[in-house]
C-alpha positions as CSV (number, residue, x, y, z in Angstrom):
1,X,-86.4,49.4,-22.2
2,X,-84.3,46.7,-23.9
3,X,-86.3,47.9,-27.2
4,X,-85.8,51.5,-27.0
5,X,-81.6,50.2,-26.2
6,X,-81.5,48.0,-29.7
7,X,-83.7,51.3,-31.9
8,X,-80.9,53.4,-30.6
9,X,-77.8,51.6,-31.0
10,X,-77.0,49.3,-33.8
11,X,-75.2,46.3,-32.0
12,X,-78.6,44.7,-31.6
13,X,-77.3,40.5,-32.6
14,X,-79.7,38.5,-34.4
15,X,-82.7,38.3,-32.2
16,X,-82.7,42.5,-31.9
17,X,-82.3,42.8,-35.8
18,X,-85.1,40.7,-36.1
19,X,-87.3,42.5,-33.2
20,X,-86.4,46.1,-34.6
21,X,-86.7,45.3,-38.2
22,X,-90.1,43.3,-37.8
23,X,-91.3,46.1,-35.8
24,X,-90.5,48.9,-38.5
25,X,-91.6,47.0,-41.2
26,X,-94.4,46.7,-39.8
27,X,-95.2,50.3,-38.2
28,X,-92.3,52.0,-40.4
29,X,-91.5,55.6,-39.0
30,X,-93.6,55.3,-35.8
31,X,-92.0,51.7,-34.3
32,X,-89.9,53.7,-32.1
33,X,-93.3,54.3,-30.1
34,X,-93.7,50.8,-29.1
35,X,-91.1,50.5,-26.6
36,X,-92.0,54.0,-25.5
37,X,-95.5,52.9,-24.8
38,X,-94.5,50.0,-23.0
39,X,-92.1,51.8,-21.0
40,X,-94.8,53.9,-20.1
41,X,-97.3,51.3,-19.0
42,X,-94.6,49.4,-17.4
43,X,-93.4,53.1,-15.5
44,X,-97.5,52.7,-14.1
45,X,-97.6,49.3,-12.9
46,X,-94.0,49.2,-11.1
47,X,-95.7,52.3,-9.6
48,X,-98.8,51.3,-8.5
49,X,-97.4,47.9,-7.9
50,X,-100.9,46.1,-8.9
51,X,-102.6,47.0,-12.6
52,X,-105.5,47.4,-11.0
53,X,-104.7,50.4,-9.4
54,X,-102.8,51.7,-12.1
55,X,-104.4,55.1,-13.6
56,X,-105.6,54.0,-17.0
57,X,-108.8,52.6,-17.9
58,X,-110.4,50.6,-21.1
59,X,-111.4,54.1,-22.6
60,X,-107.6,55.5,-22.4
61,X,-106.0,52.1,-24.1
62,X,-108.5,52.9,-26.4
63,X,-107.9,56.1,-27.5
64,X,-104.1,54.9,-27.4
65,X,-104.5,52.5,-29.7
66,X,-106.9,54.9,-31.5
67,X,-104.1,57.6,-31.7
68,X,-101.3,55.1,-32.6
69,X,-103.7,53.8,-35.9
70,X,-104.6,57.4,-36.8
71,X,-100.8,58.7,-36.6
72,X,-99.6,55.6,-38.6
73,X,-101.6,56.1,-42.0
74,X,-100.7,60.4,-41.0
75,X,-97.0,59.4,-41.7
76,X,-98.0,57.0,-44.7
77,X,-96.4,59.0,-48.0
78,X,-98.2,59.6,-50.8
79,X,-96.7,56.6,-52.7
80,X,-98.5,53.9,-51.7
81,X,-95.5,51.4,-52.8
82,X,-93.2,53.0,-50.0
83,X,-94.8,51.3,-47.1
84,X,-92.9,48.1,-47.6
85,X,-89.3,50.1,-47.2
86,X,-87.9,49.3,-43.5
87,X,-88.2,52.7,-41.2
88,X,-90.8,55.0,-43.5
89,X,-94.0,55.9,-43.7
90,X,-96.0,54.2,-41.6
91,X,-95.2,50.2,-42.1
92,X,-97.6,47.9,-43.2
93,X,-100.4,48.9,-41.2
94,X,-100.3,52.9,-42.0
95,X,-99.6,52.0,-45.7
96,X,-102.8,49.6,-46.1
97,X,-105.0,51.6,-44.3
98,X,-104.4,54.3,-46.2
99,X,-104.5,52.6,-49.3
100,X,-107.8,51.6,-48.3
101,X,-109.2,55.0,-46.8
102,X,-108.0,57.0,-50.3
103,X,-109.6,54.2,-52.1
104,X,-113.0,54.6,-50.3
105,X,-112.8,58.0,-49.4
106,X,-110.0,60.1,-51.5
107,X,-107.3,61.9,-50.7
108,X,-109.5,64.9,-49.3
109,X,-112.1,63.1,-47.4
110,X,-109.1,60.7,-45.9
111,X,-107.2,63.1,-44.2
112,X,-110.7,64.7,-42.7
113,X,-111.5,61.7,-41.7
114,X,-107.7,61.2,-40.0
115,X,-108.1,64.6,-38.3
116,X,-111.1,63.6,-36.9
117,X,-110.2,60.3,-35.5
118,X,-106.7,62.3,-34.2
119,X,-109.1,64.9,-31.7
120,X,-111.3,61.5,-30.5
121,X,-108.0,59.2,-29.7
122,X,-106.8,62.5,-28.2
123,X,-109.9,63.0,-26.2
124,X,-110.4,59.2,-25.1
125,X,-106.5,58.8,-24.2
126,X,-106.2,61.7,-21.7
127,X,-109.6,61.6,-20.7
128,X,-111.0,64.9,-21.2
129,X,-113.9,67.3,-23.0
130,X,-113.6,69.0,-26.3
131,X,-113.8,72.1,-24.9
132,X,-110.8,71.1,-23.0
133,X,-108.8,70.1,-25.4
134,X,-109.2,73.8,-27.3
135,X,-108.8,75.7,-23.9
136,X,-105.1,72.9,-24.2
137,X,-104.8,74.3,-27.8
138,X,-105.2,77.9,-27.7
139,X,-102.7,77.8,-24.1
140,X,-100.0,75.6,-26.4
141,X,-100.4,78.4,-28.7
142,X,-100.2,81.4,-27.1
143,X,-97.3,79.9,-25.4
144,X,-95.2,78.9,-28.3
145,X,-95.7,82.7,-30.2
146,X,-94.6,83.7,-26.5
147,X,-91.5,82.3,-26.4
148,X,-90.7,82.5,-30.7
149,X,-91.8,86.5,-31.1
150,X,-92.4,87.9,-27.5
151,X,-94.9,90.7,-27.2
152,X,-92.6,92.9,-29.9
153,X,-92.9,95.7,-28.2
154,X,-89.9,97.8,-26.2
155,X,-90.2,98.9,-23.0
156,X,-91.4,102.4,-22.9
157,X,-92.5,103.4,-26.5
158,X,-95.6,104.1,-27.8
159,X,-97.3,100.8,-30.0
160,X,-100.3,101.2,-32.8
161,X,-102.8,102.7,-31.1
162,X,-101.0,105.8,-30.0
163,X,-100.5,104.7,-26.1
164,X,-97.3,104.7,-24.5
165,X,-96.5,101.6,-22.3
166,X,-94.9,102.1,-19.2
167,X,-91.9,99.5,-17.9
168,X,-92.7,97.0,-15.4
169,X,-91.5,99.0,-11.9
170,X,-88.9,96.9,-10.1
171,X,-89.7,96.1,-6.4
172,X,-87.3,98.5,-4.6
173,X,-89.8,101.3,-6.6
174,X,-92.8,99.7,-5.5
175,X,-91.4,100.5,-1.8
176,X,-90.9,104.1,-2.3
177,X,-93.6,106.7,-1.0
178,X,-94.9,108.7,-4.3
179,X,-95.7,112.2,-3.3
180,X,-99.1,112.8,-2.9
181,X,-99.9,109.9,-1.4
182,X,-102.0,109.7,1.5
183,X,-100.1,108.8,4.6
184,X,-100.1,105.1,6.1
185,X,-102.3,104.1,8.1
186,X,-101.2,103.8,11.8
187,X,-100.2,100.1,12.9
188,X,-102.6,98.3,15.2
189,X,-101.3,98.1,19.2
190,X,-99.9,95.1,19.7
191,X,-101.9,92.1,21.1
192,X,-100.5,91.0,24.5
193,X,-98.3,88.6,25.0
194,X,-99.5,85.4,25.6
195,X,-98.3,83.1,27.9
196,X,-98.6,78.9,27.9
197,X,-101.0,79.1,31.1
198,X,-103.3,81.0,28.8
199,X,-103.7,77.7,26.5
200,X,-106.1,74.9,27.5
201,X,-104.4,71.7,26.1
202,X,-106.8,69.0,24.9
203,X,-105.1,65.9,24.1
204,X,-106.8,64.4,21.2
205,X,-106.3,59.7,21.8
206,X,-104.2,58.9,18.9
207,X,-106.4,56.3,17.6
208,X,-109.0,59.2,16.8
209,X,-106.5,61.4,15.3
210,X,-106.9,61.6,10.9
211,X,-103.6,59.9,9.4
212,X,-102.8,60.8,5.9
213,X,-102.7,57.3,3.5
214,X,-99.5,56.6,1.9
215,X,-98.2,56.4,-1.8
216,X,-97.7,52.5,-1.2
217,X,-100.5,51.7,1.3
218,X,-102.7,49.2,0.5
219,X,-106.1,48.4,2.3
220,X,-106.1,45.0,3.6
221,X,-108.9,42.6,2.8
222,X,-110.2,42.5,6.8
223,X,-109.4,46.3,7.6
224,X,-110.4,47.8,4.2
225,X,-113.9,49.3,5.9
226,X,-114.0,51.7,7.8
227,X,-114.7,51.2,11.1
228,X,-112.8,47.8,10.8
229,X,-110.6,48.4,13.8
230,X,-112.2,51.2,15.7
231,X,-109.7,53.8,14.1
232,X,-111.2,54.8,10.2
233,X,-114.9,55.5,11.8
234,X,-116.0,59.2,10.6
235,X,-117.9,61.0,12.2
236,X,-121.3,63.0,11.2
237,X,-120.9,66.7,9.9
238,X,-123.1,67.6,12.8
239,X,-121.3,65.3,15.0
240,X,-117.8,67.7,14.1
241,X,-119.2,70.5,14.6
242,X,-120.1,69.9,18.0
243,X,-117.0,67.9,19.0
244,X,-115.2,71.2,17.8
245,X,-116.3,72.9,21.1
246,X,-114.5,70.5,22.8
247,X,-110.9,71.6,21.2
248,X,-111.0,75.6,20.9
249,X,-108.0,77.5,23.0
250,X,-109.0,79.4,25.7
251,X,-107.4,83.1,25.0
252,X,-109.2,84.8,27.9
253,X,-106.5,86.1,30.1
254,X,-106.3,83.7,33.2
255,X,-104.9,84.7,36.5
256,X,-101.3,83.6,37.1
257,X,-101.6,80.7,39.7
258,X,-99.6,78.2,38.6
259,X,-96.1,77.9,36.5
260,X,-97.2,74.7,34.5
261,X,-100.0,74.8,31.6
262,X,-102.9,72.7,32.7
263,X,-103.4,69.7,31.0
264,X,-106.6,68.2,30.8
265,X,-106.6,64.1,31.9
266,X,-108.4,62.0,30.1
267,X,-110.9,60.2,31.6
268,X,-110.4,57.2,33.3
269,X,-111.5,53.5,31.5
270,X,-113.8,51.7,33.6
271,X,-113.1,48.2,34.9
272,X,-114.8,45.5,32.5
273,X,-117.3,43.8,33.8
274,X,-117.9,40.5,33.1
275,X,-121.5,38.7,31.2
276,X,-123.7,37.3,33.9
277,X,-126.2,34.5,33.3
278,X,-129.2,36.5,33.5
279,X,-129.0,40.4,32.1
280,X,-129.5,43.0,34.6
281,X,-130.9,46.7,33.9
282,X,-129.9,49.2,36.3
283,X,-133.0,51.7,37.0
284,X,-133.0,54.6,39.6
285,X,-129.8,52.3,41.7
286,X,-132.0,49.3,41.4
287,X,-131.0,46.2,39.4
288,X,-133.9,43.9,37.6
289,X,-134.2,40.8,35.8
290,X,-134.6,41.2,32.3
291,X,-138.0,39.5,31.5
292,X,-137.9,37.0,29.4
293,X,-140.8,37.2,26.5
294,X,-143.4,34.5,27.1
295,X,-144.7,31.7,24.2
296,X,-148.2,33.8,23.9
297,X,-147.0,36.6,22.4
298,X,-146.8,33.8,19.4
299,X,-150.0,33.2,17.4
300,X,-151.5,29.6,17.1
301,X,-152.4,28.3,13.8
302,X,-154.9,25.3,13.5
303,X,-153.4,21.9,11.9
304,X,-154.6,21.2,8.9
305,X,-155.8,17.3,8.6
306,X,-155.4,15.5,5.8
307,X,-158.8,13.6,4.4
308,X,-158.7,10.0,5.1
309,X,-161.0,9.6,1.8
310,X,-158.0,11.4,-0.4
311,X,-155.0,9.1,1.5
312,X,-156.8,5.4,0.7
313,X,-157.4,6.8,-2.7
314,X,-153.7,7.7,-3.4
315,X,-152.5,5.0,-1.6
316,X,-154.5,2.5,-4.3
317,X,-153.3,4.8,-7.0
318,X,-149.9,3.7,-6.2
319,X,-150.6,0.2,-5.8
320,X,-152.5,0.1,-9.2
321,X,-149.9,1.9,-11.3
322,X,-146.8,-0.2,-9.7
323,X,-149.5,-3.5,-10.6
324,X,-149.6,-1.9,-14.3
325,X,-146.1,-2.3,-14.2
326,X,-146.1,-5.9,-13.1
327,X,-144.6,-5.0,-9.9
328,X,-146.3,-6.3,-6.8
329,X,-146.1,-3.6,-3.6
330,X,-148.5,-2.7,-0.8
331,X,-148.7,0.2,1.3
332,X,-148.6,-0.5,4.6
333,X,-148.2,2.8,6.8
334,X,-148.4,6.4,6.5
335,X,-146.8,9.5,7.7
336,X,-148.8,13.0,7.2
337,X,-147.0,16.4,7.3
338,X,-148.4,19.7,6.9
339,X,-147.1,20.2,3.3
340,X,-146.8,16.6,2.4
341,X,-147.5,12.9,2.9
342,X,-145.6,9.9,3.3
343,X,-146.3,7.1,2.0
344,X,-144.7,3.7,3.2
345,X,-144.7,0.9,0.4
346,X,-143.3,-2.3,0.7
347,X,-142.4,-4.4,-2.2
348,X,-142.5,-8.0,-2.6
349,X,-139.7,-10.4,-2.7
350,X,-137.9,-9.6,-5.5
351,X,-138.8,-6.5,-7.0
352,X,-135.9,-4.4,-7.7
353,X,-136.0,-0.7,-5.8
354,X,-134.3,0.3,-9.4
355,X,-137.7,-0.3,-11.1
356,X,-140.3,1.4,-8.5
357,X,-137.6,4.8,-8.5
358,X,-137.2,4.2,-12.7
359,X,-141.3,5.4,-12.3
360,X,-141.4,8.4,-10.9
361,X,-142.8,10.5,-13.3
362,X,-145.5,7.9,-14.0
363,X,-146.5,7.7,-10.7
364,X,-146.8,11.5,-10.6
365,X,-149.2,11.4,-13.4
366,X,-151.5,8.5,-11.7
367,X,-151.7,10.9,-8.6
368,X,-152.0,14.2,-10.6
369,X,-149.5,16.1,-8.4
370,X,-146.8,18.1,-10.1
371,X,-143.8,16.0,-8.6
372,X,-143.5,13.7,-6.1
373,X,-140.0,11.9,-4.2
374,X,-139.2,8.6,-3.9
375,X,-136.9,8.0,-0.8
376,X,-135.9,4.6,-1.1
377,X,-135.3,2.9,1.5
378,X,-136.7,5.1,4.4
379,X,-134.1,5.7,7.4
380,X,-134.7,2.9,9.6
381,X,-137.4,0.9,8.1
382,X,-137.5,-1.5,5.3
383,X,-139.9,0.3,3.3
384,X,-139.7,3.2,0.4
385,X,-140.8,6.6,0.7
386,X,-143.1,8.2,-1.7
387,X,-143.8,11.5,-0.9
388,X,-147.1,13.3,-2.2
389,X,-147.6,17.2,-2.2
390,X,-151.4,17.8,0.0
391,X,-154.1,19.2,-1.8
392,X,-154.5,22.0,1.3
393,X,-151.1,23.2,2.7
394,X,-151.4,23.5,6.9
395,X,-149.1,26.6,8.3
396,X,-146.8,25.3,10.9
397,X,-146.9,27.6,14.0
398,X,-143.4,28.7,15.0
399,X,-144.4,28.7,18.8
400,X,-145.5,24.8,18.3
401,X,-142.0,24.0,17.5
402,X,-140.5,26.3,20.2
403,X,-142.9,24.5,22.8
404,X,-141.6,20.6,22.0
405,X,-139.2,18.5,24.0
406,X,-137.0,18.2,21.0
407,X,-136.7,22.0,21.3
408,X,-136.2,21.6,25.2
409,X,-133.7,18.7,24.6
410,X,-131.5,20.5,22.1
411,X,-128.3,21.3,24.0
412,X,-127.6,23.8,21.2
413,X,-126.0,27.4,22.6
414,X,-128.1,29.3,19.4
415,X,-130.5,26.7,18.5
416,X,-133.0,27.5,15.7
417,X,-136.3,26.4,14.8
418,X,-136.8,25.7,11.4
419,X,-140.3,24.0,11.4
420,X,-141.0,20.1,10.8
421,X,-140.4,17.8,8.2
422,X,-142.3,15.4,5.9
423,X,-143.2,13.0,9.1
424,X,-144.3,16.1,11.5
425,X,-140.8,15.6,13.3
426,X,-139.6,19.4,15.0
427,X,-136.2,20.1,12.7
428,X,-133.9,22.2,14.9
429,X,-130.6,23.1,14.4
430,X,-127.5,25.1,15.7
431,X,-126.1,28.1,14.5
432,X,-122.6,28.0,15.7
433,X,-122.7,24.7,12.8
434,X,-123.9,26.6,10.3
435,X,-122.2,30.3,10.5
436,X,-122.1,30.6,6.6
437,X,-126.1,29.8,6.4
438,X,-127.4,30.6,3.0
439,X,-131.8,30.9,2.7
440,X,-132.0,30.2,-1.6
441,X,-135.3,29.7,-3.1
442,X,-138.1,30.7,-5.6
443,X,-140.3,33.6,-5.1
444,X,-143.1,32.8,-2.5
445,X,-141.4,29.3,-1.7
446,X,-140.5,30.8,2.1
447,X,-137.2,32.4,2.1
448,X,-138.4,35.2,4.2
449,X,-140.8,33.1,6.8
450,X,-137.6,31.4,7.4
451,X,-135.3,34.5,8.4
452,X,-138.4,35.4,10.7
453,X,-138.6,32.4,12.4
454,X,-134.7,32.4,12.8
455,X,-134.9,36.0,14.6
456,X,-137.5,35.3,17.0
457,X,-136.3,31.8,18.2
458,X,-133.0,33.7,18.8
459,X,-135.4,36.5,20.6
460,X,-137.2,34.2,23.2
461,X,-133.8,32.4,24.2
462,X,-131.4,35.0,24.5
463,X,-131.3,38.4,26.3
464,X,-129.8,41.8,24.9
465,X,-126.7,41.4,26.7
466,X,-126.4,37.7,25.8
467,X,-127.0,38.5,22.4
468,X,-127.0,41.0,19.7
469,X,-128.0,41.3,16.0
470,X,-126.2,43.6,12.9
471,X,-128.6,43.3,10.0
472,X,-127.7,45.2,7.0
């Protein structure tokens, strides 16, 4: 706005002689456009109050900027030395892209190519089909001979082709009876009278009722779904239709018993009733337990046992690669798991834990295994973990984990089983401490096994009315 206030009056100071000249030196004839542009854009965001809902997209600033271009080397004059005047032609920018279009293309093939480029900023900025844009054309047109020329014909004379046209008849005309004409049709008796005891009111709850959005409404970030709050939940086409029996009038005369329209009462809300410890399931007037699902419906998998033959052999690996090193360590204990084994080393009096975790991927060659971890020191103990992939992976059995006393300990309200760890140890854990839980992992690596045993630990605890699951 301040722009378009300092192009149209000339009491600009210093700092809006500088703006309005830069700007027409720059686009000459068609600088006025710039603060019309911008109070365009501006006009969309005070309106939408966010640019992000504003009505323009990358395609339409596009074809703005497109259009702008295209007009500015249109108003370029044929001497290419006037684009550096102040206010003609089209500045700097229309007069060297036209200098370089007649250059490349000549005078002929630059204004094709400007017309061209005109129709495609047209069609990018207001969003719309070439056909369009002709159907625009030929209406702009018709319109303009319209209101320039008229038809050019008077009322009541004959035109070219010999036929006489006949006035437009006013509206008291149109009203008269011409004779000859058939006679009118006799009116319809009147439908009876109908009073308000003939009407069936249904009240319709006002949280079910369709509200029109506002201009300014804006969904919030917790009610933006529908179905959020119980009010924006849609129902089924089929689901309409028969609802709609529910709210047609009744027009079928009704004998007059009663001065007052009859109102139907909506029903009643029932008392609620509070969660009991054990979920009951009301059958025929008779309440049951629900059964809880028993530990065999889980499968048993065998454990796997690692071969003593392939644990001393590792466990001399690692003492004669450390020795290569001129370290000094001896493993003294260790812990098998189903995936892998523990192995406990104890190093001698002096020997750095530094230099035994500096070796990791030496250690890994020695023992051929793709990667091993060095825990150093184990929880606990005085000793460093070196942890060794099996050869043969054992499955761990879901209902071995849910039959444990570290399962039965776990004072946990939605207590998972997760499986075991490197020493064989149960890992459980509660959900209420993890609500944000995120399962990340390569393909095959477990990601899904996981998820499954989360579900059915939750299953064998909990009843429906205790608990209930929305998976998406």
């Amino acid at each position: 706005m301040l722009l378009l206030v300092l192009f149209v009056t000339s009491s600009g100071g210093a700092i809006g002689s500088f703006l309005v000249t830069g700007m027409q030196d720059a686009f000459g004839r068609g600088a006025v456009l710039v603060p019309l542009l911008l109070i365009v854009v501006g006009g969309l965001i005070i309106w939408q109050e966010r640019l992000i809902d504003a009505p323009i997209s990358g395609s339409n600033l596009l074809g703005v900027v497109l259009l702008a271009v295209t007009v500015l080397t249109m108003f370029h004059p044929k001497d290419p030395d006037e684009y550096v005047l102040p206010g003609t032609g089209g500045g700097l920018v229309g007069g060297k892209l036209s200098e370089l279009l007649v250059q490349a293309f000549g005078a002929a093939g630059t204004w094709t190519l400007l017309v061209v480029l005109f129709v495609f900023a047209v069609l990018l900025t207001f969003n719309i089909t070439l056909r369009q844009f002709y159907g625009a054309l030929r209406t702009a047109a018709g319109w303009v001979a319209h209101m320039l020329i008229g038809d050019g014909k008077p009322r009541g004379k004959a035109d070219d082709d010999g036929l006489e046209v006949q006035p437009v008849p006013y509206a008291d005309e149109l009203k008269k009876p011409r004779r000859g004409a058939p006679a009118p049709l006799p009116a319809s008796p009147a439908a009876p009278a109908l009073t308000p005891k003939d009407f069936e009111v249904v009240h319709t709850p006002i949280a079910k009722r369709p509200t029109q959005p506002g201009l300014f409404d804006r969904p919030s970030a917790r009610g933006s779904e529908p179905g959020a709050d119980g009010t924006g939940v849609v129902d089924a086409p089929r689901e309409r239709l028969a609802n709609a029996d529910t709210q047609r009038i009744d027009l079928t005369p009704q004998p007059s018993s009663a001065s007052e329209p009859r109102v139907s009462k909506p029903p009643k809300e029932q008392p609620k009733q509070e969660p009991e410890e054990i979920a009951q399931i009301e059958t025929g007037g008779i309440r049951q337990a629900w059964p809880m699902p028993p530990l065999d419906l889980l499968d048993d998998y065998v454990e796997g046992e690692v071969d003593d033959n392939e644990k001393r052999s590792k466990a001399r690996a690692i003492e004669d690669t450390l020795a290569s090193f001129k370290i000094e360590a001896q493993v003294v204990g260790m812990n098998p798991g189903p995936a892998v084994t523990q192995y406990q080393l104890q190093p001698a009096l002096g020997v750095k834990v530094s230099r035994i975790t500096s070796l990791e991927r030496d250690l890994a060659l020695a023992l051929a295994a793709p990667s091993i971890r060095i825990e150093a020191p184990i929880p606990g103990t005085p000793y460093i973990g070196i942890e060794i992939p099996n050869s043969a992976t054992a499955s761990v059995s879901i209902k071995e984990v849910l039959d444990t006393e570290e399962f039965e300990r776990h004072k946990g309200k939605l207590k998972l089983a997760l499986g075991k760890d490197v020493s064989g140890t149960p890992v459980i854990t509660d959900l209420t401490k993890a609500p944000h839980m995120l399962i990340a992992g390569s393909t095959g690596s477990g990601k899904s096994a996981a998820i499954n045993s989360i579900i059915t630990t939750l299953l064998v605890q909990h009843t429906p009315e205790q608990l209930k699951f929305i998976m998406v």
